[in-house]
DOSELO-466253 format. One line per field, with one value per residue: residue in three letters; x, y, z of N, C-alpha, C in turn. Coordinates in pm, whole numbers. Example, Ala and Ser with C-alpha at 12.3 -4.5 7.8 and 13.67 -1.06 7.14 Angstrom:
2
res c(ALA,SER)
npx c(1319,1285)
npy c(-569,-225)
npz c(780,708)
capx c(1230,1367)
capy c(-450,-106)
capz c(780,714)
cpx c(1320,1290)
cpy c(-330,3)
cpz c(780,787)
***
This chain:
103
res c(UNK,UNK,UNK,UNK,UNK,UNK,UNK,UNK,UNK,UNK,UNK,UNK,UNK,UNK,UNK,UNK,UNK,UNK,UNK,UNK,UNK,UNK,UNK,UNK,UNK,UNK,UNK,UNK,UNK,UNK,UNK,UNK,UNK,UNK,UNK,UNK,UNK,UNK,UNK,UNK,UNK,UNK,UNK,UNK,UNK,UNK,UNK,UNK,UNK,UNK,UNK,UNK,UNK,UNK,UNK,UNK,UNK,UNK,UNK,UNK,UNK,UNK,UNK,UNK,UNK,UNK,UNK,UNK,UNK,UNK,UNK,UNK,UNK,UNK,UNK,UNK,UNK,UNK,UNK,UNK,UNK,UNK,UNK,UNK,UNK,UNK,UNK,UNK,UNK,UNK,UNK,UNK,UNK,UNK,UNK,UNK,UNK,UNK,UNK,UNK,UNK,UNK,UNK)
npx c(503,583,635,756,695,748,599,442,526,425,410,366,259,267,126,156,-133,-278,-509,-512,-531,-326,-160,-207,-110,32,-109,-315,-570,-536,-308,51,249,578,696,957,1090,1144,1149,1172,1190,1002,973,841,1113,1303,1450,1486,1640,1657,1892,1870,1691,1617,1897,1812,1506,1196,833,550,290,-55,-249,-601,-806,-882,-950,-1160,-1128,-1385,-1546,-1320,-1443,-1345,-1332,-1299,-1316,-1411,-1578,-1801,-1715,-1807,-1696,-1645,-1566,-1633,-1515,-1413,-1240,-1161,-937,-724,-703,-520,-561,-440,-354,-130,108,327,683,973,1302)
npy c(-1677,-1426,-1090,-874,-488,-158,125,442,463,264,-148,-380,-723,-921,-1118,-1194,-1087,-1006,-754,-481,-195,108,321,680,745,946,896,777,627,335,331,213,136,162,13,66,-23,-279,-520,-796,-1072,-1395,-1741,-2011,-2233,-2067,-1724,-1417,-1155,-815,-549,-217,-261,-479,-555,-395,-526,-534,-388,-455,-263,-241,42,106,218,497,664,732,533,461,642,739,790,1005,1112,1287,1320,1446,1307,1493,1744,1890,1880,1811,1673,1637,1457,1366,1138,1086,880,915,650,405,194,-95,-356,-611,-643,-790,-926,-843,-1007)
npz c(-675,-444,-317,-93,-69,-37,41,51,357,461,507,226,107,-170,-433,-811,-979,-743,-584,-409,-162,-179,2,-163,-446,-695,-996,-1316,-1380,-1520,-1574,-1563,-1281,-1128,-880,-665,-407,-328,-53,-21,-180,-306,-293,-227,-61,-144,-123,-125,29,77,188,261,41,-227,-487,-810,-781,-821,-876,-1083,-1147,-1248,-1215,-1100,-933,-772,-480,-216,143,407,632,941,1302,1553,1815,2084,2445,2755,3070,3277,3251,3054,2783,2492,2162,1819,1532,1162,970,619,418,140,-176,-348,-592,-654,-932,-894,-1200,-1255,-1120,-1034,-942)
capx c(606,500,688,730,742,764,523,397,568,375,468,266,296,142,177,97,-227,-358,-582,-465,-532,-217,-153,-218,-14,-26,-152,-414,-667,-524,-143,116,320,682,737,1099,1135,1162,1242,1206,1125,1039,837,888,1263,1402,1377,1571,1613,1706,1953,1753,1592,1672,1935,1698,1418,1068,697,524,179,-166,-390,-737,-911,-806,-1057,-1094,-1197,-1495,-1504,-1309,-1468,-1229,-1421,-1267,-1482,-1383,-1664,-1835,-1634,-1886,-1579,-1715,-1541,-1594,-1430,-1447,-1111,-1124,-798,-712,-625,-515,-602,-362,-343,-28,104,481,723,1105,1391)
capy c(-1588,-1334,-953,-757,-372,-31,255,481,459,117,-201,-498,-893,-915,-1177,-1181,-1090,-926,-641,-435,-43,137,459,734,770,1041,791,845,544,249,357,146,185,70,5,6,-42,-408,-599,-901,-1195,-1550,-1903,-2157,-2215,-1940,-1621,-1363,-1030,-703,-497,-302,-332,-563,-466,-432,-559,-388,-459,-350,-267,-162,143,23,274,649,702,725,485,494,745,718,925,1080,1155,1358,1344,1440,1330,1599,1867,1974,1893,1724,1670,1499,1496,1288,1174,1011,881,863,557,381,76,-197,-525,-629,-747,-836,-901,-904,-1020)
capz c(-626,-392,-249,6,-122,57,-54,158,484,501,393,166,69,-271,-542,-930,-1044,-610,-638,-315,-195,-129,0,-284,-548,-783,-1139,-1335,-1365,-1624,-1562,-1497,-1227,-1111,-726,-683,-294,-290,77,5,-309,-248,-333,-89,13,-176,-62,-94,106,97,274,325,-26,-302,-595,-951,-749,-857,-880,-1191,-1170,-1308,-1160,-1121,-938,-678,-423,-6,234,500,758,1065,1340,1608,1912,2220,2580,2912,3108,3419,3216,2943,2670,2377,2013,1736,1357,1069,863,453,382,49,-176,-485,-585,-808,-947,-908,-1272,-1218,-971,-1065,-834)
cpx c(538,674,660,759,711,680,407,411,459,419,369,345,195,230,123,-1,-310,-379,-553,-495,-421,-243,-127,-121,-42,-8,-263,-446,-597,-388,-74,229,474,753,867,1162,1091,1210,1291,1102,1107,920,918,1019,1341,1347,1436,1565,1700,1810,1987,1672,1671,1739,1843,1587,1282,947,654,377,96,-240,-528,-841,-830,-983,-1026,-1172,-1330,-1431,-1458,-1346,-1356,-1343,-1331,-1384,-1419,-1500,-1656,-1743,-1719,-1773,-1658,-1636,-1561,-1556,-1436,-1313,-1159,-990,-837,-617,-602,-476,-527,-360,-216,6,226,576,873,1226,1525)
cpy c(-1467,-1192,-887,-604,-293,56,312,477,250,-3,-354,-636,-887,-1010,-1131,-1170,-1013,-809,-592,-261,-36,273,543,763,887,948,817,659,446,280,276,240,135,81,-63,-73,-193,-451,-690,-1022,-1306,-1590,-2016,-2133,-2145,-1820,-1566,-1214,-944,-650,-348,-315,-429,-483,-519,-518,-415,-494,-368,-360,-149,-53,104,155,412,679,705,622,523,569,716,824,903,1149,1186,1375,1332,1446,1475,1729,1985,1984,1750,1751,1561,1572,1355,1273,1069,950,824,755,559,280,46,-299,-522,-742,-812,-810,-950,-851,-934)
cpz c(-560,-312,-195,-17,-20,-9,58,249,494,413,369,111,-54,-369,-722,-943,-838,-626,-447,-328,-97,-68,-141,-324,-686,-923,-1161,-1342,-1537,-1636,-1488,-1442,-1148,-912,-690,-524,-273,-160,65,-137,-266,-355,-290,-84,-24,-207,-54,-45,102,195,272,225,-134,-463,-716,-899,-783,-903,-953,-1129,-1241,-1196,-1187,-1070,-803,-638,-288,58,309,598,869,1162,1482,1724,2020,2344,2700,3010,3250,3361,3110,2814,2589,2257,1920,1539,1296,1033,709,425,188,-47,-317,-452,-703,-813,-949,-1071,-1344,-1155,-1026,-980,-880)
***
């Protein structure tokens, strides 16, 4: 059985037991957590969907680990102008196993 949830303006496909980084969540490390914005439930021909999320739909999970990604750099350049920038960004994450998924 696998779900489509909402969290963080972005949205994920994750089944039982997928270790996934989300956008951060304020949890401390070994906390479960309850992701209520359900879209959409399925396994093979039944599948059911939200409008636009699902009623008592929710994905439980574990906290595994809160940290940031690799650096993206951000470079500005207008050549023959003498304009040069550059910047760094971190985003930060949090990382879960997903460890139940109810329709």
């Amino acid at each position: 059985m696998y779900a489509v949830f909402k969290t963080g303006g972005k949205q994920y496909r994750a089944s039982t037991g997928d270790v996934i980084k989300i956008e951060k969540i304020e949890a401390e490390k070994g906390a479960t957590v309850e992701l209520d914005q359900v879209l959409m439930v399925g396994e093979g021909e039944d599948v059911k969907i939200g409008t636009p999320y699902l009623e008592g739909g929710k994905v439980t999970a574990t906290v595994i680990d809160q940290g940031r990604r690799d650096k993206i750099k951000i470079i500005k350049f207008k050549r023959r102008k003498n304009y040069r920038r550059q910047m760094g960004h971190r985003q930060y994450f949090t990382q879960i196993e997903i460890t139940g998924i109810d329709a």
